[in-house]
N, C-alpha and C positions, 0 to 999 in steps of 0.2 A: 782178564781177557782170555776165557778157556777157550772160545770160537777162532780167537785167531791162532792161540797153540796147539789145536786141534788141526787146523790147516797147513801150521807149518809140520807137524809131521808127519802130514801125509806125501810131501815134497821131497824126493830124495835130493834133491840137487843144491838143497840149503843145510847145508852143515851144522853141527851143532853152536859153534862161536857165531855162525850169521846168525843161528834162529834165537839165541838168548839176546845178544846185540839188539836186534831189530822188535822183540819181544821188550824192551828195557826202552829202545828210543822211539816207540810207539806209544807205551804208559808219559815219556817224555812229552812228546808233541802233543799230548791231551792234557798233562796234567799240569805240564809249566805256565810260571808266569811270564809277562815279555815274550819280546822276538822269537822265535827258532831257529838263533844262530848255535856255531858250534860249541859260542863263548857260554852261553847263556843255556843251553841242552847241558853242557858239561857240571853247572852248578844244581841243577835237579837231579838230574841220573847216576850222582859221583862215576861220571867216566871223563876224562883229558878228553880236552879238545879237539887234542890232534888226534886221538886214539877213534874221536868220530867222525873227522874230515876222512880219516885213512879207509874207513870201512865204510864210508858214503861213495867210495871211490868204487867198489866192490861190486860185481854182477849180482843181481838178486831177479827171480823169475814173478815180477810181480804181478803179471795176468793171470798166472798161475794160482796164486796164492789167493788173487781176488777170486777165481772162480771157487776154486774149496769153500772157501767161507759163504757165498750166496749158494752153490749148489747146496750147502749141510741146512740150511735154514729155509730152501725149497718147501712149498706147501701146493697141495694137488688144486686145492679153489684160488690160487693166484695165476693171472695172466702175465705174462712176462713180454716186454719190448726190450729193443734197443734202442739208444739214442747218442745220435754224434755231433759236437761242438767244441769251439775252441773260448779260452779263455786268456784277456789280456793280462801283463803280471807288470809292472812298471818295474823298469830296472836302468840304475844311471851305467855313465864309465864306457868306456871303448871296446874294449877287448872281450867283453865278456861272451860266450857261444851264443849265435843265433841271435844276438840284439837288432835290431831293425825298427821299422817304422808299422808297427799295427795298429788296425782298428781296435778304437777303446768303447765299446758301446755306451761306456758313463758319461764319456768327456763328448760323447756325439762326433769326434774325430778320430784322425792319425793318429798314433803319439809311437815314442822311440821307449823301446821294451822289449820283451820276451811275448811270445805265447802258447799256449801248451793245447794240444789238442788229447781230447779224450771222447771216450768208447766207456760208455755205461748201461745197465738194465733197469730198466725199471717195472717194479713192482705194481699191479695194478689188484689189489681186491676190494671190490663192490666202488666205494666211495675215497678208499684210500690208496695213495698211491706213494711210494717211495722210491728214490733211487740208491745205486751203487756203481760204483765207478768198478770197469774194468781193465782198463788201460789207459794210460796218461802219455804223449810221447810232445817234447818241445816240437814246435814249427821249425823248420832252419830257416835261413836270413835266406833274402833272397842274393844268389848267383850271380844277378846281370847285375850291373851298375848302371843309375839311371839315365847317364849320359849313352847309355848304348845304344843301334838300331831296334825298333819296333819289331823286325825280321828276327835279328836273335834271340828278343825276349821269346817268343812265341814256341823256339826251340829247348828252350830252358822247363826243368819242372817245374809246376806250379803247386798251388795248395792244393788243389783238387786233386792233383797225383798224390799230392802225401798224405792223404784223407783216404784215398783208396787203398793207397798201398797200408796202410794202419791198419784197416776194417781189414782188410784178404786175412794179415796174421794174426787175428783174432776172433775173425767169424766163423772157424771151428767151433771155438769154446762157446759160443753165445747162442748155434745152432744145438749143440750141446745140452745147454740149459733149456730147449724149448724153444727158440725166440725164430719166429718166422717173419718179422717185422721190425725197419731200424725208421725212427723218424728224426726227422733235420726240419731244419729252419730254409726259408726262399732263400739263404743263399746256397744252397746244396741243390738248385732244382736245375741241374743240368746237364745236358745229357751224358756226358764225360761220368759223371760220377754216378749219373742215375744205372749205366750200364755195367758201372765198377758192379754195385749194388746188387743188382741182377745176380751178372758172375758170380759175385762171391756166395751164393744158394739164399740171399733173402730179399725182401719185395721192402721199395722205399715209400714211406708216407711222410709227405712233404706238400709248400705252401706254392700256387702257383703267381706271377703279377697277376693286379687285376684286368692292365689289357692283352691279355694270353692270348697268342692264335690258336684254339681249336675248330676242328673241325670235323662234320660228318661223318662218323663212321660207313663206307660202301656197303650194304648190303644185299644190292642186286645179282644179278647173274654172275660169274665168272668164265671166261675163254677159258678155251681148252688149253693153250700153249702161253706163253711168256707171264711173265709176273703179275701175282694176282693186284685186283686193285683192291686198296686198303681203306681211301676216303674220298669223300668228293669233297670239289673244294667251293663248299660251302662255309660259312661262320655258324658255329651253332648260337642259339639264344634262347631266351629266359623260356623261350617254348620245349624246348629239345629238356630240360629239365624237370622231372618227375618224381614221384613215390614224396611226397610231402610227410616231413615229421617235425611236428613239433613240439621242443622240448624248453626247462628253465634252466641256464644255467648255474654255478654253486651263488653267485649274488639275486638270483631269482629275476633274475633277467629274459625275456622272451626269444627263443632261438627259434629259428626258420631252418630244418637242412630239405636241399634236393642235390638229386645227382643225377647221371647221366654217364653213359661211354662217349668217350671224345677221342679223337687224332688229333697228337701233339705233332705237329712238324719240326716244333724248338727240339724235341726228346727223340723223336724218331719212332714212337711207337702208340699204340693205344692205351690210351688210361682211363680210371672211372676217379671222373670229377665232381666235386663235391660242394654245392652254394651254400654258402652259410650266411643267413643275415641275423644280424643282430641288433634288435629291437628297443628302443629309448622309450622313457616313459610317454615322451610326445608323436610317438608312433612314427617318429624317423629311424633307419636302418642305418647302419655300416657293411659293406659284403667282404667276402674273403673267399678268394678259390682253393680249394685243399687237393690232394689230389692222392691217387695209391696205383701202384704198378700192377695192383693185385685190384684186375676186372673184379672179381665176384665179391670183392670184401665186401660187410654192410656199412653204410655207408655214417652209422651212428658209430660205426667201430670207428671206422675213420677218423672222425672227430674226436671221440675218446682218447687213440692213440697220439694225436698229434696233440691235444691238451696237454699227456701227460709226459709229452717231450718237457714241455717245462719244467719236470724235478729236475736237468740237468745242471739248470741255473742255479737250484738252493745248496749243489751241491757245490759248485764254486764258492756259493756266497760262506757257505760252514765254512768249507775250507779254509777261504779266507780269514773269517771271523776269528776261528775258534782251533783251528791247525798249525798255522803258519804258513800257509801254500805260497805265499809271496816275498816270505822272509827271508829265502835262500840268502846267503852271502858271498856263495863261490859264483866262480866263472865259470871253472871246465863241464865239460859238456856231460858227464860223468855222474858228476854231484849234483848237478840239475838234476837230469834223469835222476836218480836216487829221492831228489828230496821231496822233487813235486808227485812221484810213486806214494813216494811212506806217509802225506800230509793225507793224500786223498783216502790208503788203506787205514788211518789211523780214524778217521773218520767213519768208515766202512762196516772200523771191528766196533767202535762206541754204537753204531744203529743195532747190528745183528744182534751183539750183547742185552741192548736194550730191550731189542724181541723177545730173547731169551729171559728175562728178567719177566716180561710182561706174565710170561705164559707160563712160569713157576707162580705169580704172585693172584693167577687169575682177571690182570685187569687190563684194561685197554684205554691207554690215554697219549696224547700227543708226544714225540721226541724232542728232545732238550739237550740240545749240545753243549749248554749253557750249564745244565747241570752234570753232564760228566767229566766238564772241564773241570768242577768243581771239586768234584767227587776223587778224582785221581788225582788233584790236586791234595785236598785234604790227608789222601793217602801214602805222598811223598813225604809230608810233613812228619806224619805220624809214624813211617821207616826211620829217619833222620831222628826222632826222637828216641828211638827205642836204638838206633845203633850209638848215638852219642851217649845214653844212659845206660848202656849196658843190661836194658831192662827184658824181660823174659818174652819172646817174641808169640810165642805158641799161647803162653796164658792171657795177652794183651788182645788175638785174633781171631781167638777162639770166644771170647765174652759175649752175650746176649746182645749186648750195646755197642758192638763194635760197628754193626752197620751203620746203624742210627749216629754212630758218630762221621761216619762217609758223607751223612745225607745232611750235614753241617752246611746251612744255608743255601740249599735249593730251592730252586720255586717251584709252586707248588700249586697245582691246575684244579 
């Protein structure tokens, strides 16, 4: 994992026991087998148990360290976005931080659990697109009790403050890396957060309902004195929508985009909206309004960008699969934060790595989490052999064959 110790020290703020620690329970979280609890990390990484609850307890700067690692692996023909969403984690027991009742998008409902909101970029060149997590932060429970007044709730934060307030302390770094654009999913399409967005120096692309009040942009005269007028209130329709393109999408499906400037009354401001129909083999449509805070974008970018909000999702699903992001077994609030960090950068450093591999070996082929679970598994094995045997470490790693033995039952594209 040279990419991620290349990162950590460039970080004065991590110490040398945190950067081998987390260098050690990161090769852990990829390469064990089972859960990533403390019990079960402790029997791969010969460390106590306790000796990893104790340092999961520990400040570590991990927006930091995610930005090192994608800014080193930066390439001038990649576009870069952001994207923001949260993810549900099931968790039993009373006490544990932040437990509550969130939406499960599997279960199609409520359910009582944790959920973690995160802040990542994604990679866009030509046809491929990747993501990277840059910050991870739990959701807190909600404040009110549900027996309370309507009136209090209303005064209480809500998710949308803690989604704003998330992005503010890491939309430096993301401006940083290039990224002029964050997209979300229609529940993000409001104006509380559309205006967080703004503030914070970038432009939201996001999904609008299908029955959206817009309207008219004004373009007539202006008075001399008092507030200019912005729209008439008119509805626009399938007229007011222009510059016809059309494209297939990756199932070779027939897309229809038009757009148009619109006044949002929901948002409070002008946007450039974006029709998208999407075409059945029986010449029936489905539409979807898209929409971007940013009048002049094109409006194919548009679509682009908000497609490729979706690595957000594979990035949970790795996680899940193949990190442990759900396995936590603490409570405190601490260890959370800690775990759900190091599941996602553990994942972050196997992609970069992989880039890095690509473009020593000259080839280009799809990412396999699958295989570096394997691979750093194989690897654990094969330490635990040479420390129980006493056997010569340098002559065993240095052999012709030493890869090819890593690459011990990977698939193989």
């Amino acid at each position: 994992m040279e990419i991620l110790e290349q990162a950590l020290n460039k970080i004065k703020s991590i110490g040398k026991n945190k950067r081998n620690f987390l260098i050690l329970l990161v090769q852990g979280f990829i390469g064990a087998a089972g859960k990533r609890t403390f019990r079960n990390l402790a029997r791969y990484i010969q460390t106590d148990e306790h000796t990893i609850s104790r340092q999961m307890k520990k400040n570590v700067d991990f927006p930091s360290l995610n930005f090192e690692m994608i800014a080193a692996s930066q390439e001038d023909k990649e576009t870069l976005i952001a994207a923001q969403d949260t993810s549900f984690v099931p968790k039993s027991g009373k006490t544990t931080n932040g437990i509550d009742f969130f939406w499960n998008g599997c279960a199609g409902k409520s359910e009582k659990g944790l959920e973690v909101d995160a802040i990542a970029t994604i990679k866009i060149n030509g046809d491929k697109k990747e993501g990277y997590t840059i910050s991870a932060r739990q959701t807190p429970a909600s404040a009110v009790p549900k027996n309370k007044k309507t009136k209090e709730k209303k005064d209480s934060p809500t998710k949308i403050d803690f989604a704003i307030n998330h992005l503010k302390d890491v939309a430096s770094k993301l401006m940083n890396l290039g990224i002029k654009y964050l997209a979300a999913d229609a529940f993000y399409a409001k104006i509380k957060y559309v205006d967080g967005v703004v503030d914070s120096g970038l432009q939201l692309i996001s999904k609008l309902r299908k029955d959206a009040r817009l309207l008219r942009v004004y373009t007539g005269p202006q008075k001399a004195r008092g507030r200019k007028k912005q729209y008439e209130k008119i509805k626009i329709n399938s007229e007011d929508f222009n510059n016809l393109l059309v494209i297939k999408d990756e199932d070779g499906e027939r897309l229809e985009l038009r757009s148009c400037i619109a006044y949002s009354p929901a948002l409070g401001r002008q946007i450039k909206v974006v029709l998208l129909r999407k075409f059945t083999a029986t010449n029936k449509y489905g539409e979807a309004l898209l929409f971007s805070t940013d009048i002049d974008l094109d409006m194919l970018q548009i679509y682009q960008f908000y497609t490729a909000r979706f690595q957000i999702e594979f990035i949970f699903r790795d996680a899940k699969g193949f990190t442990g992001f759900a396995d936590c077994q603490s409570r405190d609030a601490d260890r959370l934060h800690y775990h759900f960090n190091v599941s996602l950068l553990a994942l972050n450093a196997a992609k970069l790595q992989d880039q890095v591999a690509q473009k020593k070996e000259g080839a280009r082929r799809p990412f396999s989490m699958a295989n570096w679970s394997r691979k750093l598994h194989v690897g654990i094995v094969i330490n635990r052999f040479i420390s129980m045997f006493g056997l010569d470490q340098t002559l065993i790693k240095s052999h012709p064959r030493y890869e090819n033995m890593l690459s011990f039952g990977k698939i193989s594209y």
